[in-house]
N, CA and C atoms of all chains as a GROMACS GRO file, in nm:
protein
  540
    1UNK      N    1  -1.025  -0.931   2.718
    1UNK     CA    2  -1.126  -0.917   2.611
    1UNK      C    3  -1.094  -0.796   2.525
    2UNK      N    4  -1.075  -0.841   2.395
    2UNK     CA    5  -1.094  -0.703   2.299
    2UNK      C    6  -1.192  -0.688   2.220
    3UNK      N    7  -1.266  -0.563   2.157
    3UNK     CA    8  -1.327  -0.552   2.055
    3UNK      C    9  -1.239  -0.595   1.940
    4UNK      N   10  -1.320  -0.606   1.829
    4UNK     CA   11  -1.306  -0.655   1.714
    4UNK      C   12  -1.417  -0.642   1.589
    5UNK      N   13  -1.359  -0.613   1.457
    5UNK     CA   14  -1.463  -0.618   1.374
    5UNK      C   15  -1.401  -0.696   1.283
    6UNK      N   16  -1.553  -0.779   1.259
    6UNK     CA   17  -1.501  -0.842   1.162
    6UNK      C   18  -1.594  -0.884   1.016
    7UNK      N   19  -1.504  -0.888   0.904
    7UNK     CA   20  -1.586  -0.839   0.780
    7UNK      C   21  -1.568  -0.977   0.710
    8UNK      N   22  -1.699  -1.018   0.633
    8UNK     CA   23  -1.681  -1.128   0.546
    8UNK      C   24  -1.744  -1.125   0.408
    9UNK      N   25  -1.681  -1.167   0.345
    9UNK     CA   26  -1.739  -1.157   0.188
    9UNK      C   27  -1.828  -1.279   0.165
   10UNK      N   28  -1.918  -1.296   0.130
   10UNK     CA   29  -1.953  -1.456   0.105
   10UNK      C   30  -2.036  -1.440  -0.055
   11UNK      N   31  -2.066  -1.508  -0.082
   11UNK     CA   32  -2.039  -1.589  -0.201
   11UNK      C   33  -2.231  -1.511  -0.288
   12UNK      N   34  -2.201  -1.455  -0.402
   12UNK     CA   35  -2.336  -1.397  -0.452
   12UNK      C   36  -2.417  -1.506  -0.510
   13UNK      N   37  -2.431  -1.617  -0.477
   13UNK     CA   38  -2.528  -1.688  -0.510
   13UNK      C   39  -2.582  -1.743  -0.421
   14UNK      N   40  -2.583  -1.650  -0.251
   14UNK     CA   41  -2.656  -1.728  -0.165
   14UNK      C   42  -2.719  -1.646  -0.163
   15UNK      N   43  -2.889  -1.665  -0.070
   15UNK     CA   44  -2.951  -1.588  -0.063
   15UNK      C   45  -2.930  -1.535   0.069
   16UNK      N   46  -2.984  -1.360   0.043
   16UNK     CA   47  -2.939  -1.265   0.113
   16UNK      C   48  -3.003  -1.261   0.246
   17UNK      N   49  -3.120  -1.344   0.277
   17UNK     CA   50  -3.205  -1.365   0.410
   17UNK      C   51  -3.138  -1.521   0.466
   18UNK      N   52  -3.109  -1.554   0.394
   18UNK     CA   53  -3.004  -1.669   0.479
   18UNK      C   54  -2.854  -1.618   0.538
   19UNK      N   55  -2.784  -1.527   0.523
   19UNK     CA   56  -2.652  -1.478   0.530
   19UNK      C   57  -2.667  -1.471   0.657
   20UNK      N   58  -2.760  -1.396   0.752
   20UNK     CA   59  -2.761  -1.391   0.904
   20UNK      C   60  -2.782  -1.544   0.978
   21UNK      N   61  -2.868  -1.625   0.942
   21UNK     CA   62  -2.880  -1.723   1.042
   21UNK      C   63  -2.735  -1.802   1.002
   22UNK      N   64  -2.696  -1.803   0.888
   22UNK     CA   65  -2.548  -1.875   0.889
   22UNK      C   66  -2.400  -1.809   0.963
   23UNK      N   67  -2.458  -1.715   0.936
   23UNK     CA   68  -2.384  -1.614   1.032
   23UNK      C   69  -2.358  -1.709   1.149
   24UNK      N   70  -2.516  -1.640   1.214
   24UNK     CA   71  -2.508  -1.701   1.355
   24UNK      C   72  -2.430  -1.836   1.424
   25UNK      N   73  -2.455  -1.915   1.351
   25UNK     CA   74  -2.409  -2.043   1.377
   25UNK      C   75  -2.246  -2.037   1.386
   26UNK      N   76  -2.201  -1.952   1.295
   26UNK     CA   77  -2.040  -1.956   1.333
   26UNK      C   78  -2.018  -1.910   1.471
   27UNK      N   79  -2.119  -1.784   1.485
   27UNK     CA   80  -2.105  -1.668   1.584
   27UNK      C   81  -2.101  -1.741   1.769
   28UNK      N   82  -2.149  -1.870   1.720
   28UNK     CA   83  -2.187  -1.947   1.843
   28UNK      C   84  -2.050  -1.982   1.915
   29UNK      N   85  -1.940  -1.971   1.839
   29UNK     CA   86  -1.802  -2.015   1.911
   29UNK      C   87  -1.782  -1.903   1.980
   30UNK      N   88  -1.791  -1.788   1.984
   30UNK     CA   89  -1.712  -1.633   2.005
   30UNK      C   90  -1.811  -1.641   2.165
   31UNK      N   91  -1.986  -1.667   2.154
   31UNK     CA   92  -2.058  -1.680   2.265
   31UNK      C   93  -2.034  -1.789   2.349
   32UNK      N   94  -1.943  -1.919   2.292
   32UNK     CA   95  -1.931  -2.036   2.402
   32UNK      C   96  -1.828  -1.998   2.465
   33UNK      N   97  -1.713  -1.941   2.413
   33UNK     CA   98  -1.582  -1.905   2.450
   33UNK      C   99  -1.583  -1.754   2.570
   34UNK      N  100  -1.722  -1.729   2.553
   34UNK     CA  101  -1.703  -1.627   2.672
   34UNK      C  102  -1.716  -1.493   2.623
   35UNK      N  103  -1.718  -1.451   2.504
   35UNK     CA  104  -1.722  -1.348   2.389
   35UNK      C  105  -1.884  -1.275   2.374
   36UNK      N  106  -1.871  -1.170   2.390
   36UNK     CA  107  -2.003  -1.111   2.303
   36UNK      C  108  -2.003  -1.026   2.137
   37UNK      N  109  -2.123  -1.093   2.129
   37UNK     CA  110  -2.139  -1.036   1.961
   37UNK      C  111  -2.243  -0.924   1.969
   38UNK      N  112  -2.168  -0.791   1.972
   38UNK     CA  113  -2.279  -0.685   1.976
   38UNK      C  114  -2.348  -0.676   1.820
   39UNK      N  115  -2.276  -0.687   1.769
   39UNK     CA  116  -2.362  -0.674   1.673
   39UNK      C  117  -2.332  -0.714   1.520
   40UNK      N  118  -2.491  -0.708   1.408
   40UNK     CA  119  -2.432  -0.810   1.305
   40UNK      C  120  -2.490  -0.702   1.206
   41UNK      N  121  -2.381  -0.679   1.091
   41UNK     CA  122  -2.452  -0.577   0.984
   41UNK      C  123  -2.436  -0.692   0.878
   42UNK      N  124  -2.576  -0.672   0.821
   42UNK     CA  125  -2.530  -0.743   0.628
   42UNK      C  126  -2.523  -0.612   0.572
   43UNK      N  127  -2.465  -0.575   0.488
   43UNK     CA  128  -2.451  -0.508   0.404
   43UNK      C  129  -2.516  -0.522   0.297
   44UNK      N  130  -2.555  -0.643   0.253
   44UNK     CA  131  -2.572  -0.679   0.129
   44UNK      C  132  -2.507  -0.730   0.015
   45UNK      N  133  -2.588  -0.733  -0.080
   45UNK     CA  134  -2.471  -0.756  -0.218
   45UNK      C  135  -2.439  -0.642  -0.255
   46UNK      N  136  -2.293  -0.651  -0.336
   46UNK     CA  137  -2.208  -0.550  -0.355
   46UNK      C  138  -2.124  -0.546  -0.447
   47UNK      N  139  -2.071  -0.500  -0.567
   47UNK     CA  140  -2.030  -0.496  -0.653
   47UNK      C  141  -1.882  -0.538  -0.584
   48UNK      N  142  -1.745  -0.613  -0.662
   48UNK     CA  143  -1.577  -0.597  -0.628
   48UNK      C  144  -1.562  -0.570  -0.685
   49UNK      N  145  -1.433  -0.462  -0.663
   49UNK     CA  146  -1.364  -0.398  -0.756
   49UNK      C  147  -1.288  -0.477  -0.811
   50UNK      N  148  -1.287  -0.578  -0.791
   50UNK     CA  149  -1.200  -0.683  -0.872
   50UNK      C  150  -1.255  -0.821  -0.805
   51UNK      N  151  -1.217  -0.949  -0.941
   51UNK     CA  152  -1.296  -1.039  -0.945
   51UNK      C  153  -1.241  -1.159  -0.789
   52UNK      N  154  -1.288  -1.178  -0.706
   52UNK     CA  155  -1.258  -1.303  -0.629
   52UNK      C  156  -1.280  -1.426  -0.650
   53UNK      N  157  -1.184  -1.507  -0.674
   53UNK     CA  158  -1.291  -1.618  -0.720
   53UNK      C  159  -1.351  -1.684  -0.850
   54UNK      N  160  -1.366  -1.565  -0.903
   54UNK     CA  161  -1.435  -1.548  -1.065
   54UNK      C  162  -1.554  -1.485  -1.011
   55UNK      N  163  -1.545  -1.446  -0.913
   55UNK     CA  164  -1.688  -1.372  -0.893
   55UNK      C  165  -1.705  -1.230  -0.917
   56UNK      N  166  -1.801  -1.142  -0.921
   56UNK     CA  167  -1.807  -0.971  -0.957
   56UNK      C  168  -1.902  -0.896  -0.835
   57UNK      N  169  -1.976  -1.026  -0.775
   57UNK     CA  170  -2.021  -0.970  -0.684
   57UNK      C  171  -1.988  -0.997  -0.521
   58UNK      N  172  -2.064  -0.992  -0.426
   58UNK     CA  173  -2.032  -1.018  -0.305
   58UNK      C  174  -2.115  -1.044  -0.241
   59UNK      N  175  -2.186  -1.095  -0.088
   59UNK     CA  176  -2.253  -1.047   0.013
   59UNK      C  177  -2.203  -0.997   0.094
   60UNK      N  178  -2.160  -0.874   0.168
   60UNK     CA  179  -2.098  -0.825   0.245
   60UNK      C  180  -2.198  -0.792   0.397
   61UNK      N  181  -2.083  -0.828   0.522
   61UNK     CA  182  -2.121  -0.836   0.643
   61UNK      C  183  -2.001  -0.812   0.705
   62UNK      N  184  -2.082  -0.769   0.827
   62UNK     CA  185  -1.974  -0.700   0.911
   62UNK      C  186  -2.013  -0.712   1.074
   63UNK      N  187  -1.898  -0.777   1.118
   63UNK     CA  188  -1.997  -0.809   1.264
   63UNK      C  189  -1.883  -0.737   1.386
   64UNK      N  190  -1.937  -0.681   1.471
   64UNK     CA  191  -1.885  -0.642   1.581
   64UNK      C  192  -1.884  -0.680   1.719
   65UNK      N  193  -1.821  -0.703   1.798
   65UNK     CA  194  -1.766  -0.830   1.866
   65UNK      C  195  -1.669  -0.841   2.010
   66UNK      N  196  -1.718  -0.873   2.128
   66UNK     CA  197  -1.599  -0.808   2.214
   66UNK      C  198  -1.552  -0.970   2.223
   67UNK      N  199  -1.416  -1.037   2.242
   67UNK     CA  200  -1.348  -1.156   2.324
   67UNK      C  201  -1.240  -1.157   2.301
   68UNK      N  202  -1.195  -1.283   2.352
   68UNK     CA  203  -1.039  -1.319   2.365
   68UNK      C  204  -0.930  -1.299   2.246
   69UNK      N  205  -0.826  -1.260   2.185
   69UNK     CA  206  -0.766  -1.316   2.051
   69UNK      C  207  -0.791  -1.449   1.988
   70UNK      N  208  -0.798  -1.578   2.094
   70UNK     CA  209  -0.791  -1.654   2.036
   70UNK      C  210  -0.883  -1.716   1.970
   71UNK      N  211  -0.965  -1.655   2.036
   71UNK     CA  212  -1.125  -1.673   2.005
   71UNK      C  213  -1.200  -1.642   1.851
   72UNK      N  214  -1.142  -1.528   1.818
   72UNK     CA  215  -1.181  -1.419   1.695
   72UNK      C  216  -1.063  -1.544   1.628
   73UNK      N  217  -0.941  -1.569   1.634
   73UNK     CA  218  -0.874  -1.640   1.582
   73UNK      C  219  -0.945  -1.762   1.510
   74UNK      N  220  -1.018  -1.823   1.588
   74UNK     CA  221  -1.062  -1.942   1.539
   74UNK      C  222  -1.198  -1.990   1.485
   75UNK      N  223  -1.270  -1.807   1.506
   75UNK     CA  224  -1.348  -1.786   1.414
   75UNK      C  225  -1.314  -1.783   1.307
   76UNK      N  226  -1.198  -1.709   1.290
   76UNK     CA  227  -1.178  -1.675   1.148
   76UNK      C  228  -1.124  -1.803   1.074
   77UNK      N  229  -1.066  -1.923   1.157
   77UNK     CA  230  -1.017  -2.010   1.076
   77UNK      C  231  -1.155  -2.075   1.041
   78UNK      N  232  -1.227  -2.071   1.139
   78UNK     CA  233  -1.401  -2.211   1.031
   78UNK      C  234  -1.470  -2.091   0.965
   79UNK      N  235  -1.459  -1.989   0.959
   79UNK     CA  236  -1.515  -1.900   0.860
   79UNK      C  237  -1.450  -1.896   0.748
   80UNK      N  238  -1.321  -1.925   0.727
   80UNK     CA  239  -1.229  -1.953   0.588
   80UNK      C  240  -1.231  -2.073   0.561
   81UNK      N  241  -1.283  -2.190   0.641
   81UNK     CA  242  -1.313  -2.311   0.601
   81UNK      C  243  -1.439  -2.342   0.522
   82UNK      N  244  -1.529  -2.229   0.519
   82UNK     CA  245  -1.630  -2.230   0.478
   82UNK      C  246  -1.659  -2.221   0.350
   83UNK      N  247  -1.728  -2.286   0.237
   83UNK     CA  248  -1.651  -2.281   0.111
   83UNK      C  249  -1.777  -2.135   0.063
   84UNK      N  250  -1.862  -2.079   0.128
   84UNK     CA  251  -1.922  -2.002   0.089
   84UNK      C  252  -1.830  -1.871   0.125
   85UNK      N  253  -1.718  -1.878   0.197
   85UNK     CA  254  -1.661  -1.742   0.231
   85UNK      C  255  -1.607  -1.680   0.153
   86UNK      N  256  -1.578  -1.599   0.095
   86UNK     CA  257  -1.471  -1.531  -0.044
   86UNK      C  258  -1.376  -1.509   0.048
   87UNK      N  259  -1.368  -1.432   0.133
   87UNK     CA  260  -1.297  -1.350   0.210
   87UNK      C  261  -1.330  -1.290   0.367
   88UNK      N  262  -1.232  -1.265   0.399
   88UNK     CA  263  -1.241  -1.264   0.585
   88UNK      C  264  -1.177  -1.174   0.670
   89UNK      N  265  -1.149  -1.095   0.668
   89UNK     CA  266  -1.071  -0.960   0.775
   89UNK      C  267  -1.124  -0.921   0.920
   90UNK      N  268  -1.029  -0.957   0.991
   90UNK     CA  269  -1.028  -0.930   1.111
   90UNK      C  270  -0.978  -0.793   1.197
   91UNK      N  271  -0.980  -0.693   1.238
   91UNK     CA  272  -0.951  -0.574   1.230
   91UNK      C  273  -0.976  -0.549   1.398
   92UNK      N  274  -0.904  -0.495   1.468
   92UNK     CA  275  -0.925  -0.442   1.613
   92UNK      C  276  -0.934  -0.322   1.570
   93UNK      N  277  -1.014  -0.282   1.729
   93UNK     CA  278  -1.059  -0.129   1.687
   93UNK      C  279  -1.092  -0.112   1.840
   94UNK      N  280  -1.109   0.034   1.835
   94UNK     CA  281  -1.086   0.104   1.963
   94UNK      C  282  -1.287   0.137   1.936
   95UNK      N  283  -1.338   0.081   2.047
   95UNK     CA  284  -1.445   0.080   2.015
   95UNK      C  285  -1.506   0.219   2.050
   96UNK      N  286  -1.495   0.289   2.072
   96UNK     CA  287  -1.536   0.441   2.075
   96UNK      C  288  -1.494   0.489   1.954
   97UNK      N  289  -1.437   0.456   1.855
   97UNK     CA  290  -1.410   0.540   1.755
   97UNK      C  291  -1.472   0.446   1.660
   98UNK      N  292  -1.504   0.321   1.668
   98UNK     CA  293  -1.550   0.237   1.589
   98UNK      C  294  -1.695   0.283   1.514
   99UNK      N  295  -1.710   0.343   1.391
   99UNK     CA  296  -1.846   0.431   1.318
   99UNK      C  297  -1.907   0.304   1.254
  100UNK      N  298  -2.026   0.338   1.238
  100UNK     CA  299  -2.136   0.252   1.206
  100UNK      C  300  -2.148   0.259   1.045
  101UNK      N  301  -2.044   0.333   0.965
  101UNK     CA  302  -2.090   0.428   0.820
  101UNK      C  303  -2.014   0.325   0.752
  102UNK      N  304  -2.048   0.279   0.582
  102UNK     CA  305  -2.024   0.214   0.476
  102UNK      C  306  -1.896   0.319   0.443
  103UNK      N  307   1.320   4.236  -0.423
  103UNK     CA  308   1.312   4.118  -0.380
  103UNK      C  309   1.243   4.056  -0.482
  104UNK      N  310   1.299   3.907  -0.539
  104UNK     CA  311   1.211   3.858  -0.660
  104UNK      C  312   1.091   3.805  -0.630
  105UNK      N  313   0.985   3.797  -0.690
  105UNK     CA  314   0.862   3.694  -0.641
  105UNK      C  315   0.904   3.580  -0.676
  106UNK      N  316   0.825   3.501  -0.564
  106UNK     CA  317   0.823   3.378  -0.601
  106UNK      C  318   0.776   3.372  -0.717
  107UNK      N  319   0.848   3.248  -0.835
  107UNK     CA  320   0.757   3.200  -0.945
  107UNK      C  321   0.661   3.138  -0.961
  108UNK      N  322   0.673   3.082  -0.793
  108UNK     CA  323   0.534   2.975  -0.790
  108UNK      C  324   0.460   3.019  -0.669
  109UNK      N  325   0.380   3.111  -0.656
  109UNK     CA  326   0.306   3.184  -0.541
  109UNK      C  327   0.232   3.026  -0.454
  110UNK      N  328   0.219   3.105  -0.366
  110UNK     CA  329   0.238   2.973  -0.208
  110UNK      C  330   0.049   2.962  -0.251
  111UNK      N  331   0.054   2.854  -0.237
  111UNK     CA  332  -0.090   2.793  -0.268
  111UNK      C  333  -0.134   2.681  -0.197
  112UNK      N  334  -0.066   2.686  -0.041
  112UNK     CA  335  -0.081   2.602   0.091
  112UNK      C  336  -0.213   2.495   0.135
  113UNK      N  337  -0.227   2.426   0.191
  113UNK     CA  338  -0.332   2.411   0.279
  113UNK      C  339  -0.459   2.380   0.178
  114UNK      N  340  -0.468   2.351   0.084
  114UNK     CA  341  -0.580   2.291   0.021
  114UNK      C  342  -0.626   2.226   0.061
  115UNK      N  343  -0.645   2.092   0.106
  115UNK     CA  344  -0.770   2.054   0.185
  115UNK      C  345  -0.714   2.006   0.299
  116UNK      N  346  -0.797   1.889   0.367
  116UNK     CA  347  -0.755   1.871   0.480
  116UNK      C  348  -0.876   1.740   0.489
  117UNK      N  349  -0.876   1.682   0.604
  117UNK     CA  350  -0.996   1.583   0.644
  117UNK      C  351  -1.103   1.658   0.696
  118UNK      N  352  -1.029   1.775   0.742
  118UNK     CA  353  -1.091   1.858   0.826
  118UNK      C  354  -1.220   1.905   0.729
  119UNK      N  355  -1.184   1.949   0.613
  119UNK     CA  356  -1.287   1.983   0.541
  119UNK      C  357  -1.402   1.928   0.526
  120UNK      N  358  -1.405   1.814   0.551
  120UNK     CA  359  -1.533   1.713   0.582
  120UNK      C  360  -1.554   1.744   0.667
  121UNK      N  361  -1.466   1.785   0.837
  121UNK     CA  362  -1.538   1.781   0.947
  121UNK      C  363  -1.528   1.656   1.032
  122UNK      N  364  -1.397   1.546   0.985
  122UNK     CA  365  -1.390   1.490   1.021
  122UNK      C  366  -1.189   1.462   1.065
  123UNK      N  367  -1.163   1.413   1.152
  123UNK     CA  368  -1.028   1.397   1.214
  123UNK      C  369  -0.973   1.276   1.108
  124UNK      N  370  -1.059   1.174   1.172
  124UNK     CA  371  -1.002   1.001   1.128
  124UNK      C  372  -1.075   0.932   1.028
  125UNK      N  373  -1.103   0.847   0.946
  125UNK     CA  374  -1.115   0.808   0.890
  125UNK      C  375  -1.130   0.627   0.933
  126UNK      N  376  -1.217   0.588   0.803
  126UNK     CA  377  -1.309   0.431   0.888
  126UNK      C  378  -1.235   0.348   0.776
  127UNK      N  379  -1.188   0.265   0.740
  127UNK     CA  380  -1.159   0.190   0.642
  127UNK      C  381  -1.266   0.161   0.564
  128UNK      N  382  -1.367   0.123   0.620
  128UNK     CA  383  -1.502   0.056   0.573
  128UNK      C  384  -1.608   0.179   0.462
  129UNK      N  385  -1.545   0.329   0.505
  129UNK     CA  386  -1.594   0.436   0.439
  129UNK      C  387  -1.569   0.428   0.290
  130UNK      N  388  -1.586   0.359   0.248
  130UNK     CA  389  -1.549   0.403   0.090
  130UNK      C  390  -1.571   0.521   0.000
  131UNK      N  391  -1.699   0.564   0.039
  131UNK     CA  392  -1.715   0.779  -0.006
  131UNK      C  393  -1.558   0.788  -0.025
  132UNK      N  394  -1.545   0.802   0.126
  132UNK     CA  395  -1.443   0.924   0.160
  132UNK      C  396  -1.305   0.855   0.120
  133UNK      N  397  -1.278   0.755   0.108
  133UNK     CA  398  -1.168   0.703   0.128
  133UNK      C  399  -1.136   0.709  -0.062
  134UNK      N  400  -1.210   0.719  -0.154
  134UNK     CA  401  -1.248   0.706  -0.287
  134UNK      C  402  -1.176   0.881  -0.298
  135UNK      N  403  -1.198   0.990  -0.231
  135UNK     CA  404  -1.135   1.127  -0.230
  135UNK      C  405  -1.027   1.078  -0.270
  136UNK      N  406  -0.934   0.997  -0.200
  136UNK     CA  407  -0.791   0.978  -0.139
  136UNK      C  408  -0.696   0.899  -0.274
  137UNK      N  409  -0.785   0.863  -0.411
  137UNK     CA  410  -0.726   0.781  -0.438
  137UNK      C  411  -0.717   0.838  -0.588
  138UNK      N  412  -0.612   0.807  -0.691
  138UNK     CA  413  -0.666   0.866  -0.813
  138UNK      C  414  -0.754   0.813  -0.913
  139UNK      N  415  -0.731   0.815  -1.042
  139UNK     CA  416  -0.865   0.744  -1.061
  139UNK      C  417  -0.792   0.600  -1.182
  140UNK      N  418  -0.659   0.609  -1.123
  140UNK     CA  419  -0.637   0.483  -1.155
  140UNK      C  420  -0.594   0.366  -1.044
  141UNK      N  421  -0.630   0.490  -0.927
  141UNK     CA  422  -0.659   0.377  -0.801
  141UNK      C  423  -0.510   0.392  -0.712
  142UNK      N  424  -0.451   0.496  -0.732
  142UNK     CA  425  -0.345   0.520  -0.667
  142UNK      C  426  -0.351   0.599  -0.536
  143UNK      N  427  -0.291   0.614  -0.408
  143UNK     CA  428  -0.315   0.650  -0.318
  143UNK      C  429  -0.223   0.795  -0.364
  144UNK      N  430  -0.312   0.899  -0.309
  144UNK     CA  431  -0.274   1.065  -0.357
  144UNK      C  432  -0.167   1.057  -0.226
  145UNK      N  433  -0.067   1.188  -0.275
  145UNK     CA  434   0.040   1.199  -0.209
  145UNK      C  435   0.021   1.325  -0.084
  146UNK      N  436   0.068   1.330  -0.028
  146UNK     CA  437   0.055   1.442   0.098
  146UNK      C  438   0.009   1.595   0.041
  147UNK      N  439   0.145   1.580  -0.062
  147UNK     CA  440   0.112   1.756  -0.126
  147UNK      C  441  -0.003   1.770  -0.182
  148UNK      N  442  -0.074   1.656  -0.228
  148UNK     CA  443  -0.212   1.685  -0.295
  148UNK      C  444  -0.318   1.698  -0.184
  149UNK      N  445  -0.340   1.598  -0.081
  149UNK     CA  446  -0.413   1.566   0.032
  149UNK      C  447  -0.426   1.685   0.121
  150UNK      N  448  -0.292   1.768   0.146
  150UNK     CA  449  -0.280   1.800   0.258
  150UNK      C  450  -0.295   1.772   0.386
  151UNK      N  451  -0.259   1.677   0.381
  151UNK     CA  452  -0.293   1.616   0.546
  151UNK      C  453  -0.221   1.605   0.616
  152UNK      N  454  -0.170   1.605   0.763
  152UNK     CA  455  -0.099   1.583   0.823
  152UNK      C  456  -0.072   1.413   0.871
  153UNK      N  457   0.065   1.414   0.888
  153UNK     CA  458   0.124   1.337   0.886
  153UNK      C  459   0.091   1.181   0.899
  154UNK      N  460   0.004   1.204   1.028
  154UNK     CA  461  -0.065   1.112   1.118
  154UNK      C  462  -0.197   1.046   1.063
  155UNK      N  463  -0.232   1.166   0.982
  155UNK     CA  464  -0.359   1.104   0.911
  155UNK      C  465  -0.338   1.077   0.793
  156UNK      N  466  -0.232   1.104   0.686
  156UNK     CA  467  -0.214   1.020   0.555
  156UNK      C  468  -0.184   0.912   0.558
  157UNK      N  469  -0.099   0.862   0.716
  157UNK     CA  470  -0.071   0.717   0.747
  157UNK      C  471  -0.209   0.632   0.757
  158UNK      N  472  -0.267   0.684   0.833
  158UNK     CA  473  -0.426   0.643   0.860
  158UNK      C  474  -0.484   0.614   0.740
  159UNK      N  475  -0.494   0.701   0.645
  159UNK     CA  476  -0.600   0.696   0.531
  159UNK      C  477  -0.516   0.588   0.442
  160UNK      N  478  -0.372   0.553   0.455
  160UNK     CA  479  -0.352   0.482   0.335
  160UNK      C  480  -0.341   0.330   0.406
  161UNK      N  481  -0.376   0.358   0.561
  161UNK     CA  482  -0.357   0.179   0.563
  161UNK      C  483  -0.520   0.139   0.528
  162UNK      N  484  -0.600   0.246   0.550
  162UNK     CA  485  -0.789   0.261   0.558
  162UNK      C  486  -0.791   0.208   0.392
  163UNK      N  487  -0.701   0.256   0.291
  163UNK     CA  488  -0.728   0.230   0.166
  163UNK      C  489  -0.670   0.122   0.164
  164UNK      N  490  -0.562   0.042   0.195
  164UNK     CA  491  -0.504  -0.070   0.194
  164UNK      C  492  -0.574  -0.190   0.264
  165UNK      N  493  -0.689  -0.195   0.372
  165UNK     CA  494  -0.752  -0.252   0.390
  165UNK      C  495  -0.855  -0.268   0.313
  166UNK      N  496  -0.928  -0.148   0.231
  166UNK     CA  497  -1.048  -0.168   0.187
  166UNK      C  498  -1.020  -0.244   0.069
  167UNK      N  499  -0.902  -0.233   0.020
  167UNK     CA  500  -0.826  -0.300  -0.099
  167UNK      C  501  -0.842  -0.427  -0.104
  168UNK      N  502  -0.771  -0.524   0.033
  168UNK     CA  503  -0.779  -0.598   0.090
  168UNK      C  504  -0.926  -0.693   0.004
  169UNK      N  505  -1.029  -0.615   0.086
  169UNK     CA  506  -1.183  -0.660   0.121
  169UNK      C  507  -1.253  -0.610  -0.036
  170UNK      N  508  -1.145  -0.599  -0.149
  170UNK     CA  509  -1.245  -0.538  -0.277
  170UNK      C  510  -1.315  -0.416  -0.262
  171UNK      N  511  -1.314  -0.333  -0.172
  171UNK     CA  512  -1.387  -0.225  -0.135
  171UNK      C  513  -1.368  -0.104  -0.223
  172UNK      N  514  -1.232  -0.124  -0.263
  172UNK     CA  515  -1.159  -0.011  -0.335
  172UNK      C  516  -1.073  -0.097  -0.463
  173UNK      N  517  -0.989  -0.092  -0.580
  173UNK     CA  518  -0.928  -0.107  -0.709
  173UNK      C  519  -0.772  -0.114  -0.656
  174UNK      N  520  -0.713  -0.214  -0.716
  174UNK     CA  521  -0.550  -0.171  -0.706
  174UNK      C  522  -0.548  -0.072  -0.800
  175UNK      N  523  -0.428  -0.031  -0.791
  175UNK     CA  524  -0.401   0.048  -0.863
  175UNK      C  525  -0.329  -0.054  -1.020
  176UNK      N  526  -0.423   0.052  -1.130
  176UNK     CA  527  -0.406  -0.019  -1.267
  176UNK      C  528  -0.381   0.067  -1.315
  177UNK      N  529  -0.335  -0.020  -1.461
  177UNK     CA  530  -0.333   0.091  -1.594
  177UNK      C  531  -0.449   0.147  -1.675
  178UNK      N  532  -0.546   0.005  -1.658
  178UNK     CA  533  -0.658   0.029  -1.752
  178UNK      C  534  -0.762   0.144  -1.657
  179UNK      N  535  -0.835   0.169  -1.786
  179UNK     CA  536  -0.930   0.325  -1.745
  179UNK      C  537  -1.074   0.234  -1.657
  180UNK      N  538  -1.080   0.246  -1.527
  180UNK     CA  539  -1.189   0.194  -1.489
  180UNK      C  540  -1.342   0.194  -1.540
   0.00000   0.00000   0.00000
């Protein structure tokens, strides 16, 4: 099992109290597979510094996460299948150094 | 003995000056220090940082890059 964080851009024309329960529903593979999801930040909407998409804005989230590689792996592939996703980064991290700060 | 022409003007900042060692990718404040303002990653002699941590801060800016967090580097005036 490793930690993991992982960050997603999704799409500024959803609404921002829906972003968590859709969340969740991806989040359900990482919990069947044996994985825990400590925890889920929205960030919110957020200006890009450059356009994705044709887009200017974002919803930004950030979820933190202990399981397998392959696991986070295949999150990330139905989270890029998702046509609301802009974007998707997967990032290991040494979870003691892992900060809670924007 | 001649003087130097360019008197030693060392050690200007550091991470340390924040009070901090490492650096978060996800920080954009701090990681926004690091960059110029046409979005270029500053060089050691400006930073002062040691070795270990300019590597750090420029993959931290290369990720946030990544995620829109931060500007490539351009020509135009942001």
């Amino acid at each position: 099992m490793r930690h993991y964080e992982v960050m997603v851009i999704l799409e500024p024309s959803l609404d921002e109290r829906n972003v968590a329960p859709s969340l969740e529903k991806h989040l359900n593979v990482i919990r069947q597979e044996g994985g825990d999801v400590e925890k889920v930040d929205v960030w919110g909407r957020r200006r890009l510094s450059y356009e994705i998409n044709k887009h200017a804005e974002g919803i930004y989230a950030v979820v933190d996460l202990n399981s397998e590689p392959a696991t986070v792996k295949e999150l990330d592939r139905q989270l890029s299948l998702n046509e609301t996703v802009l974007r998707t980064k997967v990032v290991r991290r040494d979870p003691k150094r892992a900060g809670a700060r924007r | 003995m001649m003087a130097n022409p360019r008197p030693a003007r060392r050690k200007q900042n550091l991470l340390a000056r924040m009070g901090e060692s490492t650096v978060d990718w996800k920080d954009v404040e701090v990681l926004r220090k690091f960059i110029s303002d046409r979005g270029k990653i500053r060089s050691r002699r400006v930073t002062g940082l040691e070795p270990k941590q300019q590597r750090e801060v420029a993959t931290a800016i290369k990720n946030a890059r990544e995620m829109a967090l931060l500007p490539y580097p351009s020509r135009a005036t942001k």
